[in-house]
C-alpha positions in Angstrom: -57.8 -59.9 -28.6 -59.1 -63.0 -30.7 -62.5 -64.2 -31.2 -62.5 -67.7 -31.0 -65.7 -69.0 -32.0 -67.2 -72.8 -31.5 -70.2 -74.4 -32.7 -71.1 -77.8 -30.5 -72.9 -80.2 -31.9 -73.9 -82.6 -28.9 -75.9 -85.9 -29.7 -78.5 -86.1 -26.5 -79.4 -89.9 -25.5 -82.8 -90.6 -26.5 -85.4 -89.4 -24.1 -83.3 -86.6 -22.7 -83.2 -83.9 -25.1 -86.1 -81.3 -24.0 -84.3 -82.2 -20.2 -81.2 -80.9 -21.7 -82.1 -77.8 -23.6 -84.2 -76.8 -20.2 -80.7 -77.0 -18.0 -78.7 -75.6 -20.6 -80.6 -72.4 -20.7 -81.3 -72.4 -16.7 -77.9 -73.4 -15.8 -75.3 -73.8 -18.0 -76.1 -70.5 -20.3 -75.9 -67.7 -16.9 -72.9 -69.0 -16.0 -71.3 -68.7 -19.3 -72.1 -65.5 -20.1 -70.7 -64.5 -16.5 -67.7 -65.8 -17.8 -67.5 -63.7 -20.4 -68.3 -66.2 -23.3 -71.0 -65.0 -25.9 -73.9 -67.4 -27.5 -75.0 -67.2 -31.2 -77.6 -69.7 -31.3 -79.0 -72.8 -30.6 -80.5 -75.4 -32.1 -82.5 -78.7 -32.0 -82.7 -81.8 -34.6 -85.0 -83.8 -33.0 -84.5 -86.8 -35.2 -81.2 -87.0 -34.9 -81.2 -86.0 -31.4 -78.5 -83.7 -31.8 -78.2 -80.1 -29.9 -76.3 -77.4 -31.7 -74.7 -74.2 -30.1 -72.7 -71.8 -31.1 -70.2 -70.4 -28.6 -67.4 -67.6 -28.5 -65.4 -66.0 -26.3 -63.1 -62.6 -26.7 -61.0 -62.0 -23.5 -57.7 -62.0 -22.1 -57.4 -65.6 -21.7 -57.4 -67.8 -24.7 -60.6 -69.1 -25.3 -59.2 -72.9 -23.3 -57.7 -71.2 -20.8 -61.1 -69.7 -20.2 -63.5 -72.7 -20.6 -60.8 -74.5 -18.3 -61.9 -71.6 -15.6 -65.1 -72.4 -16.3 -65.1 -75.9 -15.7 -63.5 -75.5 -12.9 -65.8 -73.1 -11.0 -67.3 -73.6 -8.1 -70.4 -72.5 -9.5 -69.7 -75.0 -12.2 -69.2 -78.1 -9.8 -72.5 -76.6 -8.0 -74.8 -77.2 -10.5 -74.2 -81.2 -10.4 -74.4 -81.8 -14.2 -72.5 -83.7 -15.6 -72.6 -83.9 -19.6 -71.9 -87.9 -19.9 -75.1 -88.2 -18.2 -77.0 -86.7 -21.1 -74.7 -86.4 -24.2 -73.8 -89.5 -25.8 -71.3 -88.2 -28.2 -69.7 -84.5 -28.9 -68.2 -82.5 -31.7 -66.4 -79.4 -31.1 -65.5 -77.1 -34.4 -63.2 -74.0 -34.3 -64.6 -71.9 -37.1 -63.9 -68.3 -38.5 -66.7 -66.6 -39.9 -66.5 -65.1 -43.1 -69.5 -63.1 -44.0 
């Protein structure tokens, strides 16, 4: 099995941020792990509003087809969050680690 590992950086509209990290660790983080992914970290730049994570997942599935399970949960659809009402812009980077 591959690792695939992610780190997210999310820029949060402004106001929203400490709203965010609250659901993200309430919500979005237990329903990950049940799916199998793994955290590394997260992180907060206030003054540029951004919202780091780092994200992997080990399994099966490929790391997409896994997320796409996610997303597609009913547990997922349950929690009524929907990222375009916080986020205003994404980055997702596929990296390897080295050390």
């Amino acid at each position: 099995m591959t690792v695939t590992t992610q780190v997210r950086t999310y820029t949060v509209r402004d106001g929203l941020l400490d709203e965010w990290v609250r659901r993200w660790k309430e919500e979005i983080v237990p329903l990950r792990l049940e799916f199998g992914f793994s955290l590394g970290g997260a992180w907060i730049d206030r003054e540029r509003h951004h919202f780091i994570w780092e994200i992997s997942y080990e399994g099966p599935e490929t790391c997409a087809e896994r997320n796409s399970q996610y997303w597609g949960s009913p547990k997922r659809e349950a929690m009524a969050l929907d990222p375009k009402d916080y986020l205003v812009s994404t980055d997702v980077r596929e990296v390897i680690r080295v050390y």
